[in-house]
C-alpha positions in Angstrom: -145.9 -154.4 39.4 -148.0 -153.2 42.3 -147.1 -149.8 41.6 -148.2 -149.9 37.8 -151.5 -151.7 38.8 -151.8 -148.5 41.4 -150.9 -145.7 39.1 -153.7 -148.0 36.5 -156.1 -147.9 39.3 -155.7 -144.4 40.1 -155.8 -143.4 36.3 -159.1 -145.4 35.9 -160.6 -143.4 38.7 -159.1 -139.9 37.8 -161.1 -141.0 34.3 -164.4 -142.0 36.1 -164.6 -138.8 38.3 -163.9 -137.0 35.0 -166.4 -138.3 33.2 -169.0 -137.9 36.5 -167.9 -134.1 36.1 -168.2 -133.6 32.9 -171.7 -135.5 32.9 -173.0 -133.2 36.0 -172.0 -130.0 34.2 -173.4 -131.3 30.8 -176.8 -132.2 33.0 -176.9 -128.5 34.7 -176.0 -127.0 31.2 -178.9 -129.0 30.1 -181.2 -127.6 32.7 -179.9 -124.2 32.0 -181.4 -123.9 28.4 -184.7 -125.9 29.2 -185.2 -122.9 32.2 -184.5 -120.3 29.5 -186.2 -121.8 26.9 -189.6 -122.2 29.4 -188.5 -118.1 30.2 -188.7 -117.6 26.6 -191.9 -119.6 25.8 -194.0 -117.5 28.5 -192.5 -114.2 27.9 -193.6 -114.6 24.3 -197.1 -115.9 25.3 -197.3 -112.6 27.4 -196.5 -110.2 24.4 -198.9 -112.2 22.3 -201.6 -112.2 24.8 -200.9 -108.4 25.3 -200.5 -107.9 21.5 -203.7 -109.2 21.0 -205.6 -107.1 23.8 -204.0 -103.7 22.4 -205.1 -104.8 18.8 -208.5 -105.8 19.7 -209.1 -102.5 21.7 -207.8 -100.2 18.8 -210.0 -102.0 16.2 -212.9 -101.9 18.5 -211.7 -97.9 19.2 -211.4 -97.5 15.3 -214.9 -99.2 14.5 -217.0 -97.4 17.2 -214.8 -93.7 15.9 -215.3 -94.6 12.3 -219.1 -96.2 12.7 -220.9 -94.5 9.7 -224.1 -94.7 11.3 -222.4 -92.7 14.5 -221.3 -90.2 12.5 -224.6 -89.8 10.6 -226.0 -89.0 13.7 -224.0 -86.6 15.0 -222.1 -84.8 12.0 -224.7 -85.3 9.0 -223.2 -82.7 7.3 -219.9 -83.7 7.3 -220.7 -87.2 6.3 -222.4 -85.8 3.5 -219.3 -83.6 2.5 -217.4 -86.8 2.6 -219.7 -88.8 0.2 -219.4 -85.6 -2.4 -216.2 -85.8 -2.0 -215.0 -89.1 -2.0 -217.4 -89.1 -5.6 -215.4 -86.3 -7.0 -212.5 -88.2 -5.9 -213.2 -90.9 -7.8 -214.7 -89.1 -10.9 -211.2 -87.0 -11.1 -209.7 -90.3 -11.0 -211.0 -92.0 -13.4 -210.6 -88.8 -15.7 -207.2 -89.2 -15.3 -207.0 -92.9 -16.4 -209.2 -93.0 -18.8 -207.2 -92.1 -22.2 -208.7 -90.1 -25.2 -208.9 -92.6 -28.0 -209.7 -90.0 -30.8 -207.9 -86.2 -30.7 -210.7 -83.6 -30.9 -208.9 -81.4 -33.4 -205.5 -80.7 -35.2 -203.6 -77.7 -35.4 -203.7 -75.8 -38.4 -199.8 -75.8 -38.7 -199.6 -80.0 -39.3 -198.2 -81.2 -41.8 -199.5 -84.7 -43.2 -200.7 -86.7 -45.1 -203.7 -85.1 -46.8 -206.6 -87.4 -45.3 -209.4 -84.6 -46.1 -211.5 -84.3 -48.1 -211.1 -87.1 -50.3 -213.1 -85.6 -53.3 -213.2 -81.9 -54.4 -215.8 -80.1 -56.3 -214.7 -77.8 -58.8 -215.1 -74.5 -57.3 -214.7 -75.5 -53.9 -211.4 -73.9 -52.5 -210.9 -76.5 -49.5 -207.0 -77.0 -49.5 -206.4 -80.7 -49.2 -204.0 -81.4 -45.6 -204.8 -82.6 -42.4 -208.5 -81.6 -40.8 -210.7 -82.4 -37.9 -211.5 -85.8 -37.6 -215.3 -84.2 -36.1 -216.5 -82.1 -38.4 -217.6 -79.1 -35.9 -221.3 -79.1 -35.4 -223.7 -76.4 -36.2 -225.5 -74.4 -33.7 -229.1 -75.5 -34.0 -230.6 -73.6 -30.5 -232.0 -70.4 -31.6 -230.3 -69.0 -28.5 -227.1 -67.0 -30.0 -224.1 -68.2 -29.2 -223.0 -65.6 -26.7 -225.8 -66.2 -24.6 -224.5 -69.8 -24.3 -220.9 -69.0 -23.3 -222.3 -66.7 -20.6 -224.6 -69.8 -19.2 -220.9 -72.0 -19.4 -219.0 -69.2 -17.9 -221.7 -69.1 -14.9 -221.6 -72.6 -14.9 -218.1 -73.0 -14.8 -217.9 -70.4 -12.1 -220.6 -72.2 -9.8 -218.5 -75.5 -10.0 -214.9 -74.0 -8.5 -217.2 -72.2 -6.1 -218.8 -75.6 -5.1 -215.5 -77.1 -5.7 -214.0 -75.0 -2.9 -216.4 -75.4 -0.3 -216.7 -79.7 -0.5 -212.9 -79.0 0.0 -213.0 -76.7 2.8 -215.8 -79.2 4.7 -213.5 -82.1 3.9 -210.6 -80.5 5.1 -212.7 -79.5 8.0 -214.2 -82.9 8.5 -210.8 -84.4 7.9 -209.5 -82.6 10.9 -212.2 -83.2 13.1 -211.9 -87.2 12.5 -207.9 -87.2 13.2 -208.6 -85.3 16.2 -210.8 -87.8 17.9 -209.0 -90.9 16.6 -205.2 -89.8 16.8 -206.2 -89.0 20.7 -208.3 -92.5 21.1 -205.5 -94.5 19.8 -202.8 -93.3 21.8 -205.3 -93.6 24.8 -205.5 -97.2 23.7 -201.9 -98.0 23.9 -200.8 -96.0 26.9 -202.6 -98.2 29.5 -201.4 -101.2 28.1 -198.0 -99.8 27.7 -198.2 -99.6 31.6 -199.6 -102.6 32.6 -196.7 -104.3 30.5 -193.5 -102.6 32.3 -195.7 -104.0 35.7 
């Protein structure tokens, strides 16, 4: 019997120093992930904190590059080629949403339902088909009508030529603004990128 007590007693404390083992790894595993979890917790905090410097200097870059008034003062020309030709911009935009709701004319060749004219005098040779929902309007300037295609041909003429240049300045303003800002921006990051690898 005294052996079998032993070998109990022995077994008992071969459990207990297991158990002390396994609850002194458990305890350093433990203190293993609250260390890297703490690691994790500031290294975030630093990107953030660094995230949030880089983004307030390239906003702050991009306002003081992109200032209207700035650039009033010191390219009034440019500015003004930007206006034009953000409004022509628009106005070609909106000329290319904006669907007809009526077509002006229709071709002599369609055939339809005859629509017009509805009543026909006798003697009147109108064949009945499909005709211009606008009747065409009369001249009523007593300038001839060549001397009106001329002024709409020298018209038409002046308004590509003006056309062109707003899109040469904007082109020309276009690369003048990408220029100062594409060089600012990466100015902004690369000192941070430095102070980060530190």
């Amino acid at each position: 019997m005294d052996q079998r007590s032993y070998a109990i007693e022995q077994d008992l404390k071969d459990i207990a120093q297991t158990r002390a083992e396994i609850s002194r790894k458990v305890h350093l595993l433990d203190e293993e992930i609250r260390a890297q979890l703490q690691g994790i917790k500031v290294t975030s905090s630093e990107l953030a904190t660094i995230a949030a410097a880089i983004a307030k200097d390239v906003g702050h870059t991009t306002t003081r590059l992109l200032n209207p008034a700035r650039q009033l003062d010191q390219r009034p020309m440019a500015v003004l080629a930007g206006v034009v030709l953000f409004g022509y911009a628009i106005s070609m935009l909106e000329k290319r949403l904006r669907r007809p709701k009526v077509y002006p004319y229709y071709p002599s060749e369609t055939q339809g339902v005859p629509i017009m004219p509805s009543e026909s005098k006798e003697g009147d040779k109108t064949k009945s088909g499909v005709y211009p929902y606008f009747p065409e309007r009369r001249n009523r300037s007593s300038f001839p009508a060549g001397a009106w295609s001329e002024i709409k041909n020298s018209f038409r003429s002046e308004i590509r030529h003006s056309q062109k240049a707003v899109m040469c300045s904007l082109r020309a303003f276009a690369r003048d603004a990408a220029k100062q800002i594409v060089p600012a921006l990466l100015g902004s990051l690369q000192p941070r990128s430095r102070i980060s690898r530190r």
